[in-house]
SETORLUM-51347 format. One record per residue (C-alpha): x, y, z. Coordinates in Angstrom, 1 decimal, padded with zeros to 4 digits, always signed. Layout:
SETORLUM-51347
<torlum <X,Y,Z>>
...
This chain:
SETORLUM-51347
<torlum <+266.4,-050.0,+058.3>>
<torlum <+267.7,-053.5,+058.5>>
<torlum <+267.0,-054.0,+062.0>>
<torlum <+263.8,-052.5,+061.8>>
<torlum <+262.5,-054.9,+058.3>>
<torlum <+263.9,-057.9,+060.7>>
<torlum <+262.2,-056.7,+064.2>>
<torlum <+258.8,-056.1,+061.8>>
<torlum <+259.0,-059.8,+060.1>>
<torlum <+259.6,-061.2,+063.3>>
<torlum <+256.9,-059.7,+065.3>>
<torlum <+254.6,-061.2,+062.0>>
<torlum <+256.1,-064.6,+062.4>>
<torlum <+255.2,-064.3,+066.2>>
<torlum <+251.6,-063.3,+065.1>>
<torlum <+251.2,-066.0,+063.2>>
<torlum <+252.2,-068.5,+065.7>>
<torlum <+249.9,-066.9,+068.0>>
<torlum <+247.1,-067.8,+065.4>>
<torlum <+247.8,-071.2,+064.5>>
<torlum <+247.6,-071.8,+068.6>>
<torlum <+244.3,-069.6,+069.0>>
<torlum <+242.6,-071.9,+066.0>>
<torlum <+244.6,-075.3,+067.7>>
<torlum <+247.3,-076.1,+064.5>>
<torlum <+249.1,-077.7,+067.5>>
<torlum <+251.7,-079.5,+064.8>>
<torlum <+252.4,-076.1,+063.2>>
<torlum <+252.9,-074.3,+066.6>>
<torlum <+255.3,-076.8,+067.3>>
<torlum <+257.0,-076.6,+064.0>>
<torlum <+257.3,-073.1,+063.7>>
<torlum <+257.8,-071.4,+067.1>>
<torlum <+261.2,-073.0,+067.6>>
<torlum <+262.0,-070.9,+064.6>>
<torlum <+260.1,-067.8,+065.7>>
<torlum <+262.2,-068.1,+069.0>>
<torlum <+265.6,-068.1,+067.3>>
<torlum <+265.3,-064.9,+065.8>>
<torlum <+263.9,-063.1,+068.7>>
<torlum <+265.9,-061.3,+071.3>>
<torlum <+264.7,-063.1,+074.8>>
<torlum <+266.0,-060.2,+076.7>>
<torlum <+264.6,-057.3,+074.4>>
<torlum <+261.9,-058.6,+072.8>>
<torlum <+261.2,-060.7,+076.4>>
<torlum <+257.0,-060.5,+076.2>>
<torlum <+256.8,-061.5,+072.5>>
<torlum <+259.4,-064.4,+073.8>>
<torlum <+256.7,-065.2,+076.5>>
<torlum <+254.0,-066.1,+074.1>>
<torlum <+255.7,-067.5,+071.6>>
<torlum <+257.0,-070.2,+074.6>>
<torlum <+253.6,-070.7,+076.5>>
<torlum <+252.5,-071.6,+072.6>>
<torlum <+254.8,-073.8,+072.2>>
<torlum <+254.6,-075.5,+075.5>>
<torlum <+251.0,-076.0,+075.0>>
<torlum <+251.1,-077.6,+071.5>>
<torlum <+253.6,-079.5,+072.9>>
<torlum <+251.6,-080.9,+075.2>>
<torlum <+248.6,-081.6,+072.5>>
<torlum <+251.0,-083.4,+070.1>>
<torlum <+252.5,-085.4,+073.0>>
<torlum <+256.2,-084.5,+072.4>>
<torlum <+256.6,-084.3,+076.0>>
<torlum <+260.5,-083.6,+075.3>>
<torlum <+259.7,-080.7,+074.3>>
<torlum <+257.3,-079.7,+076.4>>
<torlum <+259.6,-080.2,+079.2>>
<torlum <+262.4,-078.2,+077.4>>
<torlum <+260.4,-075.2,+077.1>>
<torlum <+258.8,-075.2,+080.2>>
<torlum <+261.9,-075.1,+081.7>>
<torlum <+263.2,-071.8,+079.6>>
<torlum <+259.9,-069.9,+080.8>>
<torlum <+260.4,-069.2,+084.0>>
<torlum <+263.9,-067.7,+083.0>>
<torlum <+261.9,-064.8,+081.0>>
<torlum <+259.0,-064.6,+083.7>>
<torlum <+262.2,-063.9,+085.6>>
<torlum <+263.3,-061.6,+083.2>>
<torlum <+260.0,-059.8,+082.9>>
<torlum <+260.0,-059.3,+086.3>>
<torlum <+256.5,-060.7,+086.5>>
<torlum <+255.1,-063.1,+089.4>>
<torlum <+251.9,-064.3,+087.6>>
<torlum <+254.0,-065.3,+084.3>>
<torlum <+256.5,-067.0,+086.9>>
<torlum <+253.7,-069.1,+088.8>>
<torlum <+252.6,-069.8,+085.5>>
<torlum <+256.1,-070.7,+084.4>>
<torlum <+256.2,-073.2,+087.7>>
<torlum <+252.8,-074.9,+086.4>>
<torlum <+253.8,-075.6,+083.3>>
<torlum <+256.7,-076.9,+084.8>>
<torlum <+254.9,-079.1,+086.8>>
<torlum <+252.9,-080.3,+083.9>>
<torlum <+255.6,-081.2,+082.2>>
<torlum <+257.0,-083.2,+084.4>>
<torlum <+253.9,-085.0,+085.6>>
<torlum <+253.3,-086.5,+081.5>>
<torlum <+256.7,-087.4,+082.0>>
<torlum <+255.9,-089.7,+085.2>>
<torlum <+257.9,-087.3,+087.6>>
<torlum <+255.1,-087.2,+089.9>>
<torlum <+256.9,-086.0,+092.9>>
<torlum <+259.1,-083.2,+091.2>>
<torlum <+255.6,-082.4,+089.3>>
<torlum <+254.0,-081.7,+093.1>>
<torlum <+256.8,-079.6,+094.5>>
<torlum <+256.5,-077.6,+091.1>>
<torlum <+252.6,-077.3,+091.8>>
<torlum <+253.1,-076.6,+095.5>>
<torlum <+255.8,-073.9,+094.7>>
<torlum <+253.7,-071.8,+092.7>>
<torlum <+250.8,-071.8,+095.2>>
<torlum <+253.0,-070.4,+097.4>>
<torlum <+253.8,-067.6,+095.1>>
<torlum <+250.0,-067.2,+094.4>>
<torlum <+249.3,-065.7,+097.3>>
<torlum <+250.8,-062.5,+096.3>>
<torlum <+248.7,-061.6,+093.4>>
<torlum <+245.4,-060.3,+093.7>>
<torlum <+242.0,-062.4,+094.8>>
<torlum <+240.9,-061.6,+091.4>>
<torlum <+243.7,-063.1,+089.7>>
<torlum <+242.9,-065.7,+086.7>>
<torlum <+246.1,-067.4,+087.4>>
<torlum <+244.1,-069.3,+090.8>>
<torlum <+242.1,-071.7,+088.0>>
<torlum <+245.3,-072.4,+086.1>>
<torlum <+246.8,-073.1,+089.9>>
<torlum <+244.2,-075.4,+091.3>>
<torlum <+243.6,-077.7,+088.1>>
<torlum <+248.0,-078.4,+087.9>>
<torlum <+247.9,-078.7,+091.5>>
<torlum <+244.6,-081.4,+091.9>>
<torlum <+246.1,-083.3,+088.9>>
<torlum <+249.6,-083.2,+090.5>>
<torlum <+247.8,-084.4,+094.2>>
<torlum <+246.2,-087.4,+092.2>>
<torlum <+249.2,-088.4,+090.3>>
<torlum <+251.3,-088.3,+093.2>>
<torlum <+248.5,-090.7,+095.6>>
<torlum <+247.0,-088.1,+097.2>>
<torlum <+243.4,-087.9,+096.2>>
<torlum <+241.8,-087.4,+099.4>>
<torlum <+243.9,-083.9,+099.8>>
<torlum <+243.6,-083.3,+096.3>>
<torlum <+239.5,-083.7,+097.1>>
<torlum <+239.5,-080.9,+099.6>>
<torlum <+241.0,-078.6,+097.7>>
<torlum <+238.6,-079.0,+094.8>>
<torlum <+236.0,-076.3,+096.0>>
<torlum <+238.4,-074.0,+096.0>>
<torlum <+238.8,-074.4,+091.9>>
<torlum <+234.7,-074.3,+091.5>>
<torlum <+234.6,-071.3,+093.9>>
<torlum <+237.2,-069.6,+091.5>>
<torlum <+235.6,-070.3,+088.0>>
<torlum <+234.0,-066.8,+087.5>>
<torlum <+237.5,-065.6,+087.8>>
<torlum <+237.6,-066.7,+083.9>>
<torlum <+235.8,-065.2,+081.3>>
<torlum <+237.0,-068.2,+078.4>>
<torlum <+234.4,-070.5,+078.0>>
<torlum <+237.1,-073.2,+076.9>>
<torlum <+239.0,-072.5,+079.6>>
<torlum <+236.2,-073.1,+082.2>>
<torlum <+235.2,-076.2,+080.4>>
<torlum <+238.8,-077.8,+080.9>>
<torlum <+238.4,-076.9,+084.9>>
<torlum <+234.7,-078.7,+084.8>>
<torlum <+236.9,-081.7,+083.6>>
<torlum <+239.3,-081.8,+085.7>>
<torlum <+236.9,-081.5,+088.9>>
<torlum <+234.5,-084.5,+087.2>>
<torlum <+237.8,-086.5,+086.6>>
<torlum <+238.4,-085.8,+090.3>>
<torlum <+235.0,-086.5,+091.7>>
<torlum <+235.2,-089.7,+089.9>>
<torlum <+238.3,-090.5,+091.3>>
<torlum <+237.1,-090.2,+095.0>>
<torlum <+233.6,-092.3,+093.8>>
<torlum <+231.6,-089.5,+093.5>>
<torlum <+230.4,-090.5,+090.0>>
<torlum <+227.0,-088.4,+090.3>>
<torlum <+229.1,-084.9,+090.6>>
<torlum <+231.8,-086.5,+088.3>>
<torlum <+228.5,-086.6,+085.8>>
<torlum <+227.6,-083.1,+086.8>>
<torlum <+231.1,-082.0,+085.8>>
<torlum <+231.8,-083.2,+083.0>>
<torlum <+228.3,-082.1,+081.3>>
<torlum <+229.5,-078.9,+082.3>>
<torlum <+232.7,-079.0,+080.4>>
<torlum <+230.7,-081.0,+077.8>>
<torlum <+228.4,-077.2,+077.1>>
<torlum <+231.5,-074.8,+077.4>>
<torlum <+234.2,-076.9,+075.4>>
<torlum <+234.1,-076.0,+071.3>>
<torlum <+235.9,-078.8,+069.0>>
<torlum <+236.1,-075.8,+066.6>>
<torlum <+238.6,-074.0,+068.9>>
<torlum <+240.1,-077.4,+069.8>>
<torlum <+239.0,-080.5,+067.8>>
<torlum <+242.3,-082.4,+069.8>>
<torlum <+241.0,-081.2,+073.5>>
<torlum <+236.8,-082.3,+072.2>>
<torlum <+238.2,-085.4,+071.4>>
<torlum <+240.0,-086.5,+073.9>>
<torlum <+237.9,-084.5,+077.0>>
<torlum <+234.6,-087.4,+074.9>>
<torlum <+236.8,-090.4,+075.5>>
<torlum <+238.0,-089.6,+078.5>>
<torlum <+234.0,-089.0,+080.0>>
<torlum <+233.6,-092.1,+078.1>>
<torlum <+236.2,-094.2,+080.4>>
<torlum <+235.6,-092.7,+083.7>>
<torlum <+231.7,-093.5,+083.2>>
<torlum <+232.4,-096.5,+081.9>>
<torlum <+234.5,-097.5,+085.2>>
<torlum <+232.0,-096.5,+087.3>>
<torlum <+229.7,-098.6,+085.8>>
<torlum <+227.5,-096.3,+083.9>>
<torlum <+226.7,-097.2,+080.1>>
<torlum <+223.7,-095.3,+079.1>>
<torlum <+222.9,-093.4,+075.7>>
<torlum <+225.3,-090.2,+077.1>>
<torlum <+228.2,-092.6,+077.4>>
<torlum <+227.2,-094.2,+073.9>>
<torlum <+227.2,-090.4,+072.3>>
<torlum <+230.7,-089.3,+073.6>>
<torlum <+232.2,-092.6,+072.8>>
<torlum <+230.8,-091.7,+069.2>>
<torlum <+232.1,-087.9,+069.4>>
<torlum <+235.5,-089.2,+070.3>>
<torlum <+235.8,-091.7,+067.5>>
<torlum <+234.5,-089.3,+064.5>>
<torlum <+236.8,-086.5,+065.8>>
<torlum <+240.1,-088.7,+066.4>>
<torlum <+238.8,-090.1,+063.0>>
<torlum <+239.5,-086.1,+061.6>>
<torlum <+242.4,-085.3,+063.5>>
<torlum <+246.2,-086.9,+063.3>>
<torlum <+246.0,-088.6,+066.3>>
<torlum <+248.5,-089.6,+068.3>>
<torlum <+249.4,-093.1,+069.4>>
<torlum <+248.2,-092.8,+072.8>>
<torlum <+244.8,-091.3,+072.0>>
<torlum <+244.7,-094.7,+069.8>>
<torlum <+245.4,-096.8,+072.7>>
<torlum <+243.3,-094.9,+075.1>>
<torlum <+240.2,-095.2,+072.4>>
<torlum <+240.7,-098.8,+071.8>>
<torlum <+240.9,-099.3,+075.7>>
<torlum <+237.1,-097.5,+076.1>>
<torlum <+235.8,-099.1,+073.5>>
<torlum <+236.6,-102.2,+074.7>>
<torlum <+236.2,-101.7,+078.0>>
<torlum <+231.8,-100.2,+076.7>>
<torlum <+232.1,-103.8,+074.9>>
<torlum <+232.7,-105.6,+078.2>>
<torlum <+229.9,-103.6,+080.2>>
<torlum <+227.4,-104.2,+077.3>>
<torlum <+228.0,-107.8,+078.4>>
<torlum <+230.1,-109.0,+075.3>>
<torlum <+233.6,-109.9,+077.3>>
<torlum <+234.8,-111.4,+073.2>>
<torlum <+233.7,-108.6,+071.7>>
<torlum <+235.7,-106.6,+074.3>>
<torlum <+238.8,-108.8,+073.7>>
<torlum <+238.6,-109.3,+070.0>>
<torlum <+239.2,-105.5,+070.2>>
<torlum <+242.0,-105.3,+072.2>>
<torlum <+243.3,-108.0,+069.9>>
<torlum <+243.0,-106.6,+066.5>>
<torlum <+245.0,-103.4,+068.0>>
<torlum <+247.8,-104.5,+069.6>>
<torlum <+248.1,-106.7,+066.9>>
<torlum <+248.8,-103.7,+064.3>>
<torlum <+250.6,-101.3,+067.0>>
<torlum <+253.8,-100.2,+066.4>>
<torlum <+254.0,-097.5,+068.6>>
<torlum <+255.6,-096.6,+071.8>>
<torlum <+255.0,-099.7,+074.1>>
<torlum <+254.0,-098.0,+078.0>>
<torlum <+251.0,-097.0,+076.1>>
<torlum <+249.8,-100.6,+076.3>>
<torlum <+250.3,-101.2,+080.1>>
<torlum <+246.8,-100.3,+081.0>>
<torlum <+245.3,-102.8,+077.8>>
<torlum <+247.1,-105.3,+079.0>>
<torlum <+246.2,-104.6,+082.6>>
<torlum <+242.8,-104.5,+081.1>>
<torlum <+242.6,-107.4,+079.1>>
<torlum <+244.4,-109.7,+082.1>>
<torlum <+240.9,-107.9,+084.2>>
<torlum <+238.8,-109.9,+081.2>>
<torlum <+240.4,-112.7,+080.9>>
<torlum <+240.5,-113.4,+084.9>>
<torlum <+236.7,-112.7,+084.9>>
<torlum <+236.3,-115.8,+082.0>>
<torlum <+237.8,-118.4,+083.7>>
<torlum <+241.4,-118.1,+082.6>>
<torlum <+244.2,-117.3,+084.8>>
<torlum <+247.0,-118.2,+083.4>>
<torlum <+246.1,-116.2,+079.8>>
<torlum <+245.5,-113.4,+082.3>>
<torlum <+248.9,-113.7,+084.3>>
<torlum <+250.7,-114.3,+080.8>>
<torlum <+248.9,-110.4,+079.5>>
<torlum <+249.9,-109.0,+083.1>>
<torlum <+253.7,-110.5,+082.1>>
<torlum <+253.2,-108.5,+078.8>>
<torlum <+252.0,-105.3,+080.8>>
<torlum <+255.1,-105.6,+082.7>>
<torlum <+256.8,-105.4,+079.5>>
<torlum <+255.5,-102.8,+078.0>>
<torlum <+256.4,-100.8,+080.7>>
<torlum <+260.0,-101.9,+081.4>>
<torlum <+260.4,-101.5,+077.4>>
<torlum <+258.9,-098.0,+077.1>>
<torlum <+261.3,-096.6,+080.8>>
């Protein structure tokens, strides 16, 4: 009776964690499935073990601890193992690879990536699992300097798309082929791509994901030159939804970094650095997640006439990075 009252509260616990991950309560996920996890049996209660760590992992990766993140990818390909199943494995080996790519291990991130598309090839042509493949392995490609391959590969991702029935999934695959096209100066089909993951992604399911796909349309736009009334909107999305979430501190940095950079493109270059200025000024976060302001600030200051204030914030770039390895 008091194995049963246990396996019953559990399976609730698990069912619970489940929902706060459905409705994106990333910091509760991540707060609660460690528990959940403890009092489950990974060898006879193996599936409910399975969600409860691709939850985890997930939220993990929303909230930025990547510590965890890695942690728990790592323990999911010992219950795919366990479960005997190949899809849960390849997905085991991507989130893996994910983990290790926020982490900076970009070349451990691409053998991860490459591992599992080896294993893909013995699940059906129908499988799901191919989306989930192609996205970890183009972003791994990129990471590692290998756009161009990374680029030939990406029809195979849009040929695979009908493969999933979630809209929100979808969406994220949309951004990851506009974030790609950019990338290779396609910035027409990057467009195209991104307004596609711009109609299928819901902030309601995932106010974190809405907020951070706007600013990062915002950027890529803005690099390639492109500051028009779109641009101008999801710059505006991203701030009044980072403004309703607990963001983290490199959302901050990445949202002070567009808006300075729009600034700079309005033709404003003060404006831009008056911006960068007031936050740096009040950050006290983790400093690698100022390498690309500085970087960016050093761009600004070169174009105004002053190189050695621009050589002085590439010094401070430098920094930030050694200080946050």
């Amino acid at each position: 009776m008091d194995h049963f009252r246990h396996g019953s509260a559990a399976q609730l616990q698990v069912a619970e964690v489940l929902r706060a991950a459905r409705d994106g309560e990333h910091e509760k996920v991540t707060l609660q499935g460690p528990q959940v996890l403890a009092q489950l049996n990974p060898k006879t209660e193996a599936s409910s073990y399975w969600l409860v760590q691709e939850a985890l992992c997930s939220a993990a990766h929303a909230v930025d601890d990547y510590e965890l993140m890695c942690r728990v990818a790592d323990q999911m390909k010992q219950t795919a193992g366990q479960l005997n199943r190949t899809d849960l494995t390849i997905k085991a080996l991507l989130a893996q690879s994910t983990a290790r790519r926020c982490v900076g291990d970009d070349a451990n991130a691409l053998s991860l990536a490459r591992q599992a598309q080896c294993l893909v090839r013995e699940l059906d042509d129908q499988s799901p699992v191919r989306v989930q493949l192609y996205q970890v392995l183009l972003a791994a490609l990129v990471e590692a300097g290998h756009p161009d391959e990374a680029w030939q590969l990406h029809q195979e991702l849009a040929d695979s798309l009908h493969l999933v029935a979630d809209g929100q999934e979808q969406g994220k695959a949309y951004w990851t082929l506009g974030n790609l096209a950019f990338m290779v100066c396609e910035p027409d089909l990057g467009v195209h791509y991104h307004q596609r993951a711009a109609e299928l992604l819901v902030p309601a399911q995932d106010m974190v994901l809405w907020a951070r796909f706007n600013r990062a349309t915002a950027e890529l736009r803005l690099q390639a030159g492109i500051l028009n009334e779109q641009v101008q909107d999801c710059l505006q999305r991203a701030e009044l939804a980072f403004g309703l979430i607990e963001a983290g501190d490199l959302d901050h940095a990445g949202l002070c970094l567009t808006r300075s950079r729009a600034a700079a493109l309005r033709g404003d270059p003060a404006r831009a650095m008056a911006i960068l200025e007031d936050f740096t000024s009040r950050y006290s976060g983790a400093p690698e997640h100022l390498v690309p302001l500085f970087s960016w600030w050093a761009q600004l200051l070169e174009q105004s006439g002053e190189p050695k204030a621009a050589q002085h914030k590439r010094h401070q770039a430098q920094q930030a990075g050694k200080d946050g390895s």
